[in-house]
C-alpha positions as CSV (number, residue, x, y, z in Angstrom):
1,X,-22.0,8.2,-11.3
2,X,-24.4,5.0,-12.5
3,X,-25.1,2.1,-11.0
4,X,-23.3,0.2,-13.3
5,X,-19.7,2.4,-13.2
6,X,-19.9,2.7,-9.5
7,X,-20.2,-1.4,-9.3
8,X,-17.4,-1.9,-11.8
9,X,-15.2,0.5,-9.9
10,X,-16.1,-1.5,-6.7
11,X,-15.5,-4.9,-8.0
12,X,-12.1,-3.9,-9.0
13,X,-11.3,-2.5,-5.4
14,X,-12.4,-5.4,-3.6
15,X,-12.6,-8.6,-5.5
16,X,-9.1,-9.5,-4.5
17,X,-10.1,-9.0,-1.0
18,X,-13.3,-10.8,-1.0
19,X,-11.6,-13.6,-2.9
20,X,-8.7,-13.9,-0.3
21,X,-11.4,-13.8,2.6
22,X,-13.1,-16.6,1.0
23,X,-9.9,-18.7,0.6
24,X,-9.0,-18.1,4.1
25,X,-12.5,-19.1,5.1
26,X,-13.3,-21.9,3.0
27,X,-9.6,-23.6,2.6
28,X,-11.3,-24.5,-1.1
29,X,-10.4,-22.8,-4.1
30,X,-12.8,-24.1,-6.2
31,X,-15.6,-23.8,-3.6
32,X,-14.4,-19.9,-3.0
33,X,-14.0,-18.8,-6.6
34,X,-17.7,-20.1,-7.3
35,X,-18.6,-18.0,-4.1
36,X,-16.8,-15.7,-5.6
37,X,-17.7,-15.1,-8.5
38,X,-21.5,-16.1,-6.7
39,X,-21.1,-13.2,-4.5
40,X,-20.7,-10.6,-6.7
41,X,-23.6,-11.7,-9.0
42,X,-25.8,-11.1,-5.7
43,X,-24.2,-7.8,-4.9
44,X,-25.1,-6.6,-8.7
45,X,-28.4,-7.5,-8.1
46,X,-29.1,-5.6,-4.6
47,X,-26.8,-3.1,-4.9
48,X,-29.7,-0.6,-4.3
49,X,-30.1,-1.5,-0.8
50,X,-26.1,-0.1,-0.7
51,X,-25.4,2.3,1.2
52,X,-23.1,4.6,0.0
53,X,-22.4,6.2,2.8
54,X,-20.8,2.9,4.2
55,X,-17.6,1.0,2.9
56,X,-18.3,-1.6,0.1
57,X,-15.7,-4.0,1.6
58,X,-17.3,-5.3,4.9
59,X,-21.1,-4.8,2.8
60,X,-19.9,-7.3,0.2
61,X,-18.3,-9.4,2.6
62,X,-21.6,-10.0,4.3
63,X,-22.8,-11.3,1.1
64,X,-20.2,-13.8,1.1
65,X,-20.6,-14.6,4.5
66,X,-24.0,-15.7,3.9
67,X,-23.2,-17.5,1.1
68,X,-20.8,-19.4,2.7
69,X,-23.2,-20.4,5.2
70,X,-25.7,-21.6,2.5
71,X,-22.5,-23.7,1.1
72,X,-21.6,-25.2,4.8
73,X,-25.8,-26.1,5.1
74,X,-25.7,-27.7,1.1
75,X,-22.8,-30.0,2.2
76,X,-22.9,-30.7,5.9
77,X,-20.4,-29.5,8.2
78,X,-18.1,-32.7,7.9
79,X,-17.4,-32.1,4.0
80,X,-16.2,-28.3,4.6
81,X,-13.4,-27.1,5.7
82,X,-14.1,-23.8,7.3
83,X,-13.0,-21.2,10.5
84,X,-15.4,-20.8,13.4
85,X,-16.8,-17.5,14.0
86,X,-14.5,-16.1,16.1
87,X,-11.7,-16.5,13.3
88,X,-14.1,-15.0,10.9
89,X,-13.8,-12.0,13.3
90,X,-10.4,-11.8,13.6
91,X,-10.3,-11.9,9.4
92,X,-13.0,-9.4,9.1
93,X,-11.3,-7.0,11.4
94,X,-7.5,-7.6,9.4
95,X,-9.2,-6.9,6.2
96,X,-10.8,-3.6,7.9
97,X,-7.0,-3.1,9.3
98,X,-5.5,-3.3,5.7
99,X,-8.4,-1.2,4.6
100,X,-6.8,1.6,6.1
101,X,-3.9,0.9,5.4
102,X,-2.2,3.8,3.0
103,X,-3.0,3.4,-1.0
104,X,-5.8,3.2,-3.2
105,X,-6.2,-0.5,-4.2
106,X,-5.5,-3.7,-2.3
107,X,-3.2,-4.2,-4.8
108,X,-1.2,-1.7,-3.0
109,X,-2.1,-2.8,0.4
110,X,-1.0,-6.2,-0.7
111,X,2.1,-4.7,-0.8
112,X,2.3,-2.5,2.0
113,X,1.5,-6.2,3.6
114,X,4.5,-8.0,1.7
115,X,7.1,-5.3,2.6
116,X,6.3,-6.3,6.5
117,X,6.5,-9.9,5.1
118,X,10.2,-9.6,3.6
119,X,11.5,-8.4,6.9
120,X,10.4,-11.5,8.7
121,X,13.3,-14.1,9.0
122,X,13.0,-17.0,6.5
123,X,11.9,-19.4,9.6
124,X,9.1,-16.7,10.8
125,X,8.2,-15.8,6.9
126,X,8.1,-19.7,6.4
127,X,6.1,-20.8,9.0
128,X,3.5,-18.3,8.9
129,X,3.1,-18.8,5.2
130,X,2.6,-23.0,6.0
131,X,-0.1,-21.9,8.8
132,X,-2.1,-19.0,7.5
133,X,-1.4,-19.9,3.0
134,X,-2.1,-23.6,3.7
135,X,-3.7,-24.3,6.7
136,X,-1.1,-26.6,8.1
137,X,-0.9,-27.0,12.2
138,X,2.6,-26.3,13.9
139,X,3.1,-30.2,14.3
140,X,2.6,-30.4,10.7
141,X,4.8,-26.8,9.8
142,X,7.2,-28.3,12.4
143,X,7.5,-31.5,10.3
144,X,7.8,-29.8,7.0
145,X,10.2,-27.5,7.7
146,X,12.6,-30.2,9.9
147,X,12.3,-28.1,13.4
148,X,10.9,-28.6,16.9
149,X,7.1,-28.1,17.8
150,X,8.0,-25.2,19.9
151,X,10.4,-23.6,17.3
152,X,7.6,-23.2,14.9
153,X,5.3,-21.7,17.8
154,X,8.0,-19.2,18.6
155,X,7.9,-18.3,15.0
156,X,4.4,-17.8,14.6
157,X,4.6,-15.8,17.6
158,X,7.5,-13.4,17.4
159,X,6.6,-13.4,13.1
160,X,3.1,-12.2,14.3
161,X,4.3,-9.6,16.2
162,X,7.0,-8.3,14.4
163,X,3.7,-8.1,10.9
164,X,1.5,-6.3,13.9
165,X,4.1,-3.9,14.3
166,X,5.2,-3.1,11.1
167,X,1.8,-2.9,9.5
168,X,1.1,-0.2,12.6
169,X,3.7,1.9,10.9
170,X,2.0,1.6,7.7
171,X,-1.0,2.7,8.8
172,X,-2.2,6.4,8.6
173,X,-0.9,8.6,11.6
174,X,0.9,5.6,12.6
175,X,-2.2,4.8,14.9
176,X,-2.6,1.2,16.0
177,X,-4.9,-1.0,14.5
Protein backbone atom coordinates (compact mmCIF):
# COMPACT_ATOMS: atom_id res chain seq x y z
CA UNK A 1 0.00 0.00 0.00
CA UNK A 2 1.39 3.86 -0.66
CA UNK A 3 2.17 6.33 1.47
CA UNK A 4 -0.62 8.28 0.50
CA UNK A 5 -3.55 5.43 0.91
CA UNK A 6 -2.13 4.18 4.04
CA UNK A 7 -2.30 7.97 5.45
CA UNK A 8 -5.82 8.52 4.23
CA UNK A 9 -6.96 5.21 5.73
CA UNK A 10 -5.27 6.42 9.04
CA UNK A 11 -6.73 9.85 9.13
CA UNK A 12 -10.11 8.31 8.88
CA UNK A 13 -9.42 5.91 11.84
CA UNK A 14 -8.24 8.30 14.13
CA UNK A 15 -9.06 11.84 13.46
CA UNK A 16 -12.14 11.61 15.66
CA UNK A 17 -9.97 10.43 18.36
CA UNK A 18 -7.21 12.86 18.06
CA UNK A 19 -9.89 15.63 17.73
CA UNK A 20 -11.69 14.45 20.98
CA UNK A 21 -8.18 14.22 22.83
CA UNK A 22 -7.48 17.68 21.80
CA UNK A 23 -10.93 19.03 23.09
CA UNK A 24 -10.44 17.28 26.29
CA UNK A 25 -7.00 18.78 26.53
CA UNK A 26 -7.44 22.11 25.32
CA UNK A 27 -11.20 23.00 26.54
CA UNK A 28 -11.00 25.19 23.06
CA UNK A 29 -12.65 24.18 20.09
CA UNK A 30 -11.26 26.62 17.95
CA UNK A 31 -7.75 26.22 19.39
CA UNK A 32 -8.14 22.19 18.99
CA UNK A 33 -9.56 22.04 15.45
CA UNK A 34 -6.57 24.33 14.22
CA UNK A 35 -4.40 21.72 16.17
CA UNK A 36 -6.22 19.51 14.55
CA UNK A 37 -6.31 19.96 11.45
CA UNK A 38 -2.25 21.28 12.39
CA UNK A 39 -1.47 17.93 13.55
CA UNK A 40 -2.24 15.94 10.78
CA UNK A 41 -0.46 18.31 8.22
CA UNK A 42 2.74 17.34 10.44
CA UNK A 43 1.97 13.71 10.49
CA UNK A 44 1.73 13.86 6.36
CA UNK A 45 4.85 15.33 6.34
CA UNK A 46 6.92 12.76 8.69
CA UNK A 47 5.07 9.98 8.17
CA UNK A 48 8.35 8.12 7.04
CA UNK A 49 9.73 8.12 10.47
CA UNK A 50 6.26 5.85 11.17
CA UNK A 51 6.59 2.90 12.28
CA UNK A 52 4.38 0.56 11.06
CA UNK A 53 4.82 -1.91 13.25
CA UNK A 54 3.41 0.45 16.02
CA UNK A 55 -0.30 1.86 16.39
CA UNK A 56 -0.89 5.17 14.55
CA UNK A 57 -3.19 6.40 17.44
CA UNK A 58 -0.75 7.03 20.39
CA UNK A 59 2.13 8.03 17.28
CA UNK A 60 -0.19 10.83 16.11
CA UNK A 61 -1.14 11.73 19.43
CA UNK A 62 2.41 12.66 20.19
CA UNK A 63 2.26 15.01 17.42
CA UNK A 64 -0.47 16.74 19.05
CA UNK A 65 0.89 16.64 22.17
CA UNK A 66 3.70 18.60 21.06
CA UNK A 67 1.82 20.87 19.39
CA UNK A 68 -0.24 21.70 22.14
CA UNK A 69 2.80 22.53 24.06
CA UNK A 70 4.00 24.90 21.34
CA UNK A 71 0.26 26.49 21.66
CA UNK A 72 0.44 26.66 25.73
CA UNK A 73 4.35 28.46 25.21
CA UNK A 74 2.72 31.06 22.06
CA UNK A 75 0.09 32.11 24.70
CA UNK A 76 1.30 31.82 28.17
CA UNK A 77 -0.09 29.45 30.62
CA UNK A 78 -2.78 31.97 31.97
CA UNK A 79 -4.67 32.36 28.53
CA UNK A 80 -5.01 28.40 28.12
CA UNK A 81 -7.10 26.24 29.52
CA UNK A 82 -5.45 22.91 29.64
CA UNK A 83 -5.03 19.39 31.94
CA UNK A 84 -1.72 18.80 33.77
CA UNK A 85 0.21 15.85 32.75
CA UNK A 86 -1.04 13.44 34.83
CA UNK A 87 -4.60 13.89 33.22
CA UNK A 88 -3.08 13.78 29.92
CA UNK A 89 -2.11 10.21 31.14
CA UNK A 90 -5.12 9.19 32.32
CA UNK A 91 -6.66 10.32 28.60
CA UNK A 92 -3.91 8.75 26.74
CA UNK A 93 -4.39 5.47 28.46
CA UNK A 94 -8.64 5.68 27.98
CA UNK A 95 -8.09 6.34 24.39
CA UNK A 96 -5.53 3.15 24.35
CA UNK A 97 -8.54 1.39 26.46
CA UNK A 98 -11.18 2.15 23.76
CA UNK A 99 -8.57 1.24 21.26
CA UNK A 100 -9.13 -2.20 22.12
CA UNK A 101 -12.24 -2.02 22.51
CA UNK A 102 -14.19 -4.43 19.88
CA UNK A 103 -14.90 -2.79 16.17
CA UNK A 104 -13.02 -1.34 13.45
CA UNK A 105 -13.54 2.46 13.73
CA UNK A 106 -13.96 4.74 16.63
CA UNK A 107 -17.04 5.35 15.20
CA UNK A 108 -17.90 2.06 16.54
CA UNK A 109 -16.10 2.41 19.79
CA UNK A 110 -17.90 5.58 20.21
CA UNK A 111 -20.63 3.48 20.45
CA UNK A 112 -19.63 0.67 22.31
CA UNK A 113 -18.80 3.80 24.72
CA UNK A 114 -22.46 5.29 24.46
CA UNK A 115 -24.21 1.91 25.15
CA UNK A 116 -22.32 2.01 28.82
CA UNK A 117 -23.44 5.65 28.77
CA UNK A 118 -27.37 4.95 28.36
CA UNK A 119 -27.32 2.59 31.31
CA UNK A 120 -26.12 5.27 33.59
CA UNK A 121 -29.03 6.94 35.53
CA UNK A 122 -30.03 10.34 34.22
CA UNK A 123 -28.31 12.00 37.44
CA UNK A 124 -24.88 9.83 36.89
CA UNK A 125 -25.25 10.34 32.81
CA UNK A 126 -25.87 14.14 33.64
CA UNK A 127 -23.22 14.85 35.79
CA UNK A 128 -20.54 13.17 34.14
CA UNK A 129 -21.47 14.78 30.85
CA UNK A 130 -21.31 18.55 32.84
CA UNK A 131 -17.74 17.40 34.26
CA UNK A 132 -15.95 15.59 31.53
CA UNK A 133 -18.23 17.45 27.99
CA UNK A 134 -17.81 20.83 29.69
CA UNK A 135 -15.36 21.08 32.15
CA UNK A 136 -17.66 22.21 34.85
CA UNK A 137 -16.48 21.44 38.82
CA UNK A 138 -19.11 19.51 41.05
CA UNK A 139 -20.02 22.95 42.85
CA UNK A 140 -20.74 24.25 39.55
CA UNK A 141 -22.57 20.57 38.18
CA UNK A 142 -24.21 20.72 41.70
CA UNK A 143 -25.61 24.17 40.95
CA UNK A 144 -26.72 23.45 37.50
CA UNK A 145 -28.45 20.50 38.04
CA UNK A 146 -30.28 21.84 41.59
CA UNK A 147 -28.56 19.03 43.89
CA UNK A 148 -26.16 18.86 46.81
CA UNK A 149 -22.23 19.09 46.42
CA UNK A 150 -21.96 15.58 47.67
CA UNK A 151 -24.79 14.19 45.39
CA UNK A 152 -22.93 15.13 42.29
CA UNK A 153 -19.67 13.56 43.81
CA UNK A 154 -21.60 10.35 44.42
CA UNK A 155 -22.57 10.50 40.82
CA UNK A 156 -19.41 11.02 39.35
CA UNK A 157 -18.22 8.22 41.48
CA UNK A 158 -20.67 5.40 41.23
CA UNK A 159 -21.33 6.74 37.17
CA UNK A 160 -17.50 6.16 36.85
CA UNK A 161 -17.60 2.92 38.01
CA UNK A 162 -20.53 1.60 36.71
CA UNK A 163 -18.60 3.10 32.61
CA UNK A 164 -15.39 1.10 34.05
CA UNK A 165 -17.24 -1.83 34.41
CA UNK A 166 -19.26 -1.97 31.57
CA UNK A 167 -16.69 -0.91 29.05
CA UNK A 168 -14.53 -4.12 30.79
CA UNK A 169 -17.27 -6.24 29.27
CA UNK A 170 -16.81 -4.69 26.06
CA UNK A 171 -13.48 -5.29 25.77
CA UNK A 172 -11.90 -8.42 24.02
CA UNK A 173 -11.86 -11.54 26.36
CA UNK A 174 -13.55 -9.46 28.82
CA UNK A 175 -10.00 -8.60 30.30
CA UNK A 176 -9.75 -5.50 32.34
CA UNK A 177 -8.39 -2.49 31.08
Amino acid sequence: MDSRALFEILTRDHIDSVRAWLLATLRDGAAAEDLLQETFLVAWRVLDRYDRQLPFGPWVRGIAAKLVLNHRRKLGRARVHYCDDEVLGHLDRGFRDVARLPGCTFDEQLDALRDCLSRLTGAQRESIRLHYEHGLHCKEIAHRLGIGFEAVKKHLQRGRALLHRCLQTKLPDGEPA
